[in-house]
C-alpha positions in Angstrom: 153.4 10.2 133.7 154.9 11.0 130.2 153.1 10.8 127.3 155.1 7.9 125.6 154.2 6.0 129.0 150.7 6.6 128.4 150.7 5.9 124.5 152.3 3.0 124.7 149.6 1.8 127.6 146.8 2.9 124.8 148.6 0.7 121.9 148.1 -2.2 124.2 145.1 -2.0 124.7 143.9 -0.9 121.1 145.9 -4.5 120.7 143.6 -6.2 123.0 140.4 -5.0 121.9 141.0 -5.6 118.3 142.3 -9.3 118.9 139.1 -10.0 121.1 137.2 -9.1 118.3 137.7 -12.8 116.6 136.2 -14.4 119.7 132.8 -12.8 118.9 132.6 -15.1 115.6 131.1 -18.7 117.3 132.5 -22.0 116.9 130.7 -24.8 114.7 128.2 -26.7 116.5 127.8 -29.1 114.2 131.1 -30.1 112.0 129.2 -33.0 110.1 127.7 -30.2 108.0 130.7 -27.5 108.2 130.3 -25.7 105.1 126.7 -24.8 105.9 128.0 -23.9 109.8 130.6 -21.8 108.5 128.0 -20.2 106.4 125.7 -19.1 108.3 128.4 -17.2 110.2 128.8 -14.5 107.9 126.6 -11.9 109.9 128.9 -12.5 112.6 132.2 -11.8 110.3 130.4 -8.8 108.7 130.1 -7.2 112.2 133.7 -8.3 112.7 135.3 -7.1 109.7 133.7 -3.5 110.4 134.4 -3.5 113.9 138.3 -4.5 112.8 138.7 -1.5 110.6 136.9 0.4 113.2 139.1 -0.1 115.7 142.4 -0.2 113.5 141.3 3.6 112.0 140.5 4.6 115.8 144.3 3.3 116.6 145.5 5.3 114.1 143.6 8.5 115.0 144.6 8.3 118.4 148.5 8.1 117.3 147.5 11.2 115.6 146.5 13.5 118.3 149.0 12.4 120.8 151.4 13.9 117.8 150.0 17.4 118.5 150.1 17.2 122.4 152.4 18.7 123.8 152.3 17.2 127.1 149.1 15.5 129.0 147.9 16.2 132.5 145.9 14.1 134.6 142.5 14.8 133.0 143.7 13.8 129.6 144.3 10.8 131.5 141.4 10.5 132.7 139.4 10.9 129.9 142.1 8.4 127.7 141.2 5.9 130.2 137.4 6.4 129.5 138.8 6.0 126.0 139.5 3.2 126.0 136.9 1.3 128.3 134.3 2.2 125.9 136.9 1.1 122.6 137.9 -2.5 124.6 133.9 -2.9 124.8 132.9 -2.8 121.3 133.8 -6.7 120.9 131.1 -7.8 122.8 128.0 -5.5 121.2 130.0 -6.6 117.9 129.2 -10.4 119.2 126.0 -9.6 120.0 124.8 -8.1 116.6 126.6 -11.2 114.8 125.0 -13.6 116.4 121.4 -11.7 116.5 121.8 -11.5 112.8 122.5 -14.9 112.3 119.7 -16.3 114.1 117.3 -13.5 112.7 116.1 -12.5 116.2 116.6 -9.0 118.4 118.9 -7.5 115.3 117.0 -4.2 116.0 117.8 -3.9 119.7 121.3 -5.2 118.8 122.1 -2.7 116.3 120.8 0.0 118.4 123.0 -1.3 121.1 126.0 -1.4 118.7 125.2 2.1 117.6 124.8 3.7 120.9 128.2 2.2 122.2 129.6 4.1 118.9 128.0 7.1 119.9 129.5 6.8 123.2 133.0 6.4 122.0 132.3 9.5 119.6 131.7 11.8 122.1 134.2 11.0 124.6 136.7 11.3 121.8 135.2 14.9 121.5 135.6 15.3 125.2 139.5 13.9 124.9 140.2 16.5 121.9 138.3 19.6 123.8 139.9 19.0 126.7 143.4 19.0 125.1 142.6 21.7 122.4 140.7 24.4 124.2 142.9 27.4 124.7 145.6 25.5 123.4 145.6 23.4 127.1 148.6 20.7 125.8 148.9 21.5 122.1 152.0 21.6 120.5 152.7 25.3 120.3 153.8 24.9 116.0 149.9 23.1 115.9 148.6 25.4 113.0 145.3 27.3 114.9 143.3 26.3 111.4 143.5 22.9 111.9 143.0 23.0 115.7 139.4 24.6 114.8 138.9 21.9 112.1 139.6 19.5 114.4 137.2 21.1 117.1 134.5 21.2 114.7 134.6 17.8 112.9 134.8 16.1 116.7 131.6 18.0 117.4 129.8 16.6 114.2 131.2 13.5 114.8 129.6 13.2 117.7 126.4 14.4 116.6 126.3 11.7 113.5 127.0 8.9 115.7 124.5 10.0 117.6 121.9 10.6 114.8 122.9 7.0 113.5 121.3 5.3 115.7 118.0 5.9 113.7 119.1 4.0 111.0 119.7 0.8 113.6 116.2 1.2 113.7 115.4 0.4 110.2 117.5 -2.1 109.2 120.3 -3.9 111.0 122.5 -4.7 108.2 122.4 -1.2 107.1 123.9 0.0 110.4 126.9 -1.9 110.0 127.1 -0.5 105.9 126.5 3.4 108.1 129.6 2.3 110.7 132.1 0.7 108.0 131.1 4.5 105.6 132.0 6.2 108.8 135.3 4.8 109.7 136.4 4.7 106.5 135.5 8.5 106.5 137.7 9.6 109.3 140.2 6.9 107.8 140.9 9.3 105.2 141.9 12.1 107.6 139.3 15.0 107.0 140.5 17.5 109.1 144.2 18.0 107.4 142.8 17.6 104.2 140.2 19.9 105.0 142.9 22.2 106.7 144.7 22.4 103.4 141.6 23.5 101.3 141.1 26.3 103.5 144.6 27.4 102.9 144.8 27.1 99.1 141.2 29.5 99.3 142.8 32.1 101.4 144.2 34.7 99.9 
């Protein structure tokens, strides 16, 4: 399989996931009052709105690696595909937290289930990038060896504080979702080539 084969499989179903995600805000039930329906909604598009730049930043990283491989074998494949099962899931712990937060019940357990899917999906993108990056498996060989350790590193801690966010889910639901939007926003800004480039204006 080539690598444009497999991207292009990935973009559809980055595609999917992200247009399921407005099927987790429900319908009216009562349209005699719609303002007030509509309303009391808004937990649901706040979990919505962060799962949409969620998704849309993890799109973009994803284009981003595949720029640096080389080639891919068949456990980058493997792993892709494990990718993206956990990414087209997070539309339905994003319904559940919505809807939990707007009728005030279970939001813990819901935003300990929305963080622990996260936490999921960060550590099997660590497990993608390793597998790829580790002795150069399928890098490109011009990939600059400072940013592939970079890389290596931030995918570790990444990992780690999706992992550690889970706490917060714990203490307040709303706040998780504040944690998640900071996060993706984070890697939004593309830390590992702007960290890359500080390292070389330091060097000597």
């Amino acid at each position: 399989m080539s690598k444009e084969r497999l991207e292009a499989f990935s973009d559809g179903v980055f595609a999917i996931a992200i247009t399921l995600l407005v099927l987790t805000i429900g319908q009216p039930t009562k349209y005699t009052d719609l303002a007030h329906q509509l309303g009391l909604r808004w937990p649901s598009l706040a979990a919505y709105v962060v799962s949409f730049i969620v998704i849309g930043i993890m799109w973009l990283n994803h284009h981003t690696i595949f720029t640096h491989l080389d080639h891919i074998d068949r456990g980058l494949f493997y792993l892709n595909l494990l990718l993206l099962m956990t990414i087209v899931f997070i539309p339905y712990p994003t319904g559940v937290l919505g809807e939990a937060l707007r009728r005030g019940v279970g939001a813990r357990t819901a935003a300990v289930f929305y963080t622990a899917i996260m936490a999921i999906n960060a550590s099997v993108w660590a497990a993608l990038w390793l597998y790829a990056s580790v002795g150069r498996r399928l890098l490109r060989a011009e990939f600059p060896e400072a940013q592939r350790s970079m890389a290596t590193v931030l995918f570790i801690a990444g990992a780690f504080v999706y992992t550690a966010s889970i706490g917060v889910a714990f203490i307040n639901a709303y706040l998780t979702l504040a944690v998640q939007g900071v996060l993706a926003l984070y890697y939004a800004l593309d830390p590992i080539a702007r960290r890359t480039r500080r390292q070389q204006v330091a060097s000597p």
